[in-house]
N, C-alpha and C positions, 0 to 999 in steps of 0.2 A: 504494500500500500504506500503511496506517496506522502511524504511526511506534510504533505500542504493538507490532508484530513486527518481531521480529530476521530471521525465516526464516519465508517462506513459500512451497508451491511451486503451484500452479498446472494441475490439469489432465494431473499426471507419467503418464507410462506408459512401462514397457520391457518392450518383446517380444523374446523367443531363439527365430529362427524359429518365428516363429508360434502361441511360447507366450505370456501374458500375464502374466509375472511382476509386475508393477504395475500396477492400474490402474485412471485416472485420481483419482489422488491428490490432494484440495487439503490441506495440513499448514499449522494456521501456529504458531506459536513465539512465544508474548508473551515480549517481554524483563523480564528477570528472576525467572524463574521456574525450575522445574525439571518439565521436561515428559517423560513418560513414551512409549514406545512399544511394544506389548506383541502380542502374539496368539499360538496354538498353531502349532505345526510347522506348515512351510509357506505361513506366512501371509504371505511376503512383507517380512520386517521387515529382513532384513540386505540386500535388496535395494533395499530404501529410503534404508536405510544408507549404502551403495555411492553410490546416485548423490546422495544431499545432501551426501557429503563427495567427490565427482568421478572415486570408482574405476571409474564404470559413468555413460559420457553417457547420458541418456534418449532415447527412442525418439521422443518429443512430449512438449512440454510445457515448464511452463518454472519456474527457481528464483530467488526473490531473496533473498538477504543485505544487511540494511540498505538496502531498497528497490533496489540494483543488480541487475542482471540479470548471475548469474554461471553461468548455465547450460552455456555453451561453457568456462568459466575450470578450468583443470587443478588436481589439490589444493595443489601448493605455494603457485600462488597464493592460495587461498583462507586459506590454512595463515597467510599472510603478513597478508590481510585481518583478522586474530583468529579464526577459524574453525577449533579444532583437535581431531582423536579422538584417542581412546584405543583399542586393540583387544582383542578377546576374549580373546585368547592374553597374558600379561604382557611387554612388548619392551620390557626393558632389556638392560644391555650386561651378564653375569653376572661377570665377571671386571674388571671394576671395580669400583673403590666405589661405595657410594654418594652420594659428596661425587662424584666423578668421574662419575658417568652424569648427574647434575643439572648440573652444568659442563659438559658435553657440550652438553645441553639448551642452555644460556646461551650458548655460544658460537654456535651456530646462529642464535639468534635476533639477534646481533651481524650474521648475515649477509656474514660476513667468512671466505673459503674459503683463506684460509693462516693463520687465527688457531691452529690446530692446531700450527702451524711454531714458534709463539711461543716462549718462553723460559719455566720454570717460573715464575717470579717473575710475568711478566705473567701467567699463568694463575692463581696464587693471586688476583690479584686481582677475580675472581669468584668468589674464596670465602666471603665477608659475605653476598653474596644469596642462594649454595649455600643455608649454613647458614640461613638465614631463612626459605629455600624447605621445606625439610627439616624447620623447627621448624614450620611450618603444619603438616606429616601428621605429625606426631610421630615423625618420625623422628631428629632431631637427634642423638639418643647413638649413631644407628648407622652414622651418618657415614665413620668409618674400618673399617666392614666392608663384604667384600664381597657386590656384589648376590646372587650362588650360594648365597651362604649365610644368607638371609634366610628367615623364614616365608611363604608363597604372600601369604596378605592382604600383608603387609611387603608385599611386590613390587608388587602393585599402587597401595600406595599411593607407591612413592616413582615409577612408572610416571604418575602422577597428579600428582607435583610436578615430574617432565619435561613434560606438557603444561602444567604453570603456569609455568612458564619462559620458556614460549614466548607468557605474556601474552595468555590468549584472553579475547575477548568473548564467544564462543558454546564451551561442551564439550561435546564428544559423547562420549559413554562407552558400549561396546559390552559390553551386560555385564558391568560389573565388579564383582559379586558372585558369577560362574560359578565353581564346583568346591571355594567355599569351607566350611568350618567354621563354624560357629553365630557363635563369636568372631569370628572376619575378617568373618565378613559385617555384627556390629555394628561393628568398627573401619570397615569402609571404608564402609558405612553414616552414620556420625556426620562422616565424613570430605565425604561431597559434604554431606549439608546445609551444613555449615562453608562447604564451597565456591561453594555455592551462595548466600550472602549476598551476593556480589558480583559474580557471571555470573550467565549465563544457563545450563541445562544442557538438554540433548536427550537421552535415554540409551533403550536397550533396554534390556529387566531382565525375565529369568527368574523372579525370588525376589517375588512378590506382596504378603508381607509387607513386601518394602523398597519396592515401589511406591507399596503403600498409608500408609507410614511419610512417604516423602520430596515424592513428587507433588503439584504441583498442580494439572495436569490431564493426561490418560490418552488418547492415542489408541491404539484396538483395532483390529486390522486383521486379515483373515479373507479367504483368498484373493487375497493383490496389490490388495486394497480397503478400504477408511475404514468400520468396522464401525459402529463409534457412540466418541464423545467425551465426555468432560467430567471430572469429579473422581471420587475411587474410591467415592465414596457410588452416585453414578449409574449411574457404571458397574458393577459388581459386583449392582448392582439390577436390570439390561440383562437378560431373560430371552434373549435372542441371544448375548449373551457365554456365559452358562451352559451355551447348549447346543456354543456353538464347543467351550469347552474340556473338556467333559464328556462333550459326544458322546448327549444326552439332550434330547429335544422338552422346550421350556417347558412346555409342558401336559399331558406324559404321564409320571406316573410309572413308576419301573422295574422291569421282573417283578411286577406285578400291586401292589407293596405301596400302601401307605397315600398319599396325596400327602404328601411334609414340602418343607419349606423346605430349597431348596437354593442358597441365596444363595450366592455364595464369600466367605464372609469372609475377613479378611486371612491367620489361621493354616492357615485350610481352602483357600484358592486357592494357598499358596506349594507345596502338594504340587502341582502341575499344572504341568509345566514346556512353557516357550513352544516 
């Protein structure tokens, strides 16, 4: 494998009795980048998901992170390698702070399973990198509040300074613009690019406009299958994407009218949800 990818897989395929939920998949992941993963309902994207972060072995096929072969390797391991998600759903601890769920984070990564036992005094002193972690997603003033009672984007973003905690080389971020407001979706928007100057990022994303904002390059996938690739210019130009997510021949237009251009641009695709 070429050492310009972080992640690439190989040929992936998972069957559920005898359905083809993936298939065969080659993905590869240039390091430093932020690489999108995208397609309409049912396309197979959270099952991709699944098995590049180890919640789902593959049926054949194979996966390397920084040219090792970790395809048999369980998520904590990989977790351990710099390999770390984020999930759809926001997983912080709501009844802590959030000086406290980022201290969580850090102790983890210590890899020390009675550090919890400690003494407060040794626990304050992962409070400087808390707070440093905190001041990356601006969350720093909200430090002695609790997570329950943050704005939804809030949560995701300090959900996003728990996985930088944990020091990844590669983030995988599972939609993390889903369910939100106009606002959060520009806070946590401006938030991975920031992030993204120093990782690598893989992410599914619903919202088009943040695909087309953040991405450098766009795998589309359309039935468990690698539809077409490359940057949102290209892609969005893909008369096969148009028809995946519109449900409309490239060449026919609809109910008799006029032919017009139906490119998705980035405001007109973010109506289309994956």
């Amino acid at each position: 494998m070429s050492q310009d990818y972080i992640l690439e897989t190989r040929n992936l395929i998972k069957e559920f009795k005898g359905f083809t939920a993936v298939d065969d998949v080659n993905l590869k992941v240039k390091r430093g980048t932020i690489h999108a993963l995208i397609g309409p309902n049912g396309a197979g994207k959270t099952t991709v998901f699944n098995l590049l972060t180890k919640f789902l072995n593959p049926t054949r096929g194979q996966l390397l992170y920084n040219g090792k072969d970790i395809t048999r390797a369980d998520s904590a391991t990989i977790a351990r390698m710099g390999m770390v998600r984020s999930f759809q759903i926001s997983a912080v601890f709501p009844h802590l702070t959030v000086l406290e769920n980022v201290r969580v984070a850090l102790q983890q990564k210590r890899n020390d399973s009675f550090f919890f036992w400690r003494s407060e005094k040794k626990l304050d002193e992962m409070n400087d990198r808390a707070i440093e972690l905190l001041d990356s997603v601006g969350l720093k003033e909200f430090a002695s509040a609790r997570a329950v009672d943050l704005p939804y984007g809030r949560k995701r973003s300090l959900e996003i300074a728990t996985t930088l905690a944990l020091d990844p080389e590669l983030l995988l971020l599972d939609e993390p613009t889903q369910g939100m407001g106009h606002e959060d979706v520009s806070v946590v928007s401006d938030l991975i690019k920031e992030v993204g100057k120093n990782r690598t990022i893989l992410m599914v994303e619903h919202n088009l406009n943040v695909v087309a904002d953040l991405s450098d390059t766009i795998t589309v996938l359309q039935r468990g299958a690698i539809l077409t690739e490359g940057d949102y210019a290209t892609v969005s130009a893909d008369p096969r994407v148009r028809e995946a997510y519109m449900g409309v021949e490239a060449d026919q237009p609809a109910n008799d009218e006029e032919p017009q251009d139906t490119t998705p641009t980035a405001p007109a695709a973010a109506e289309a949800s994956l």
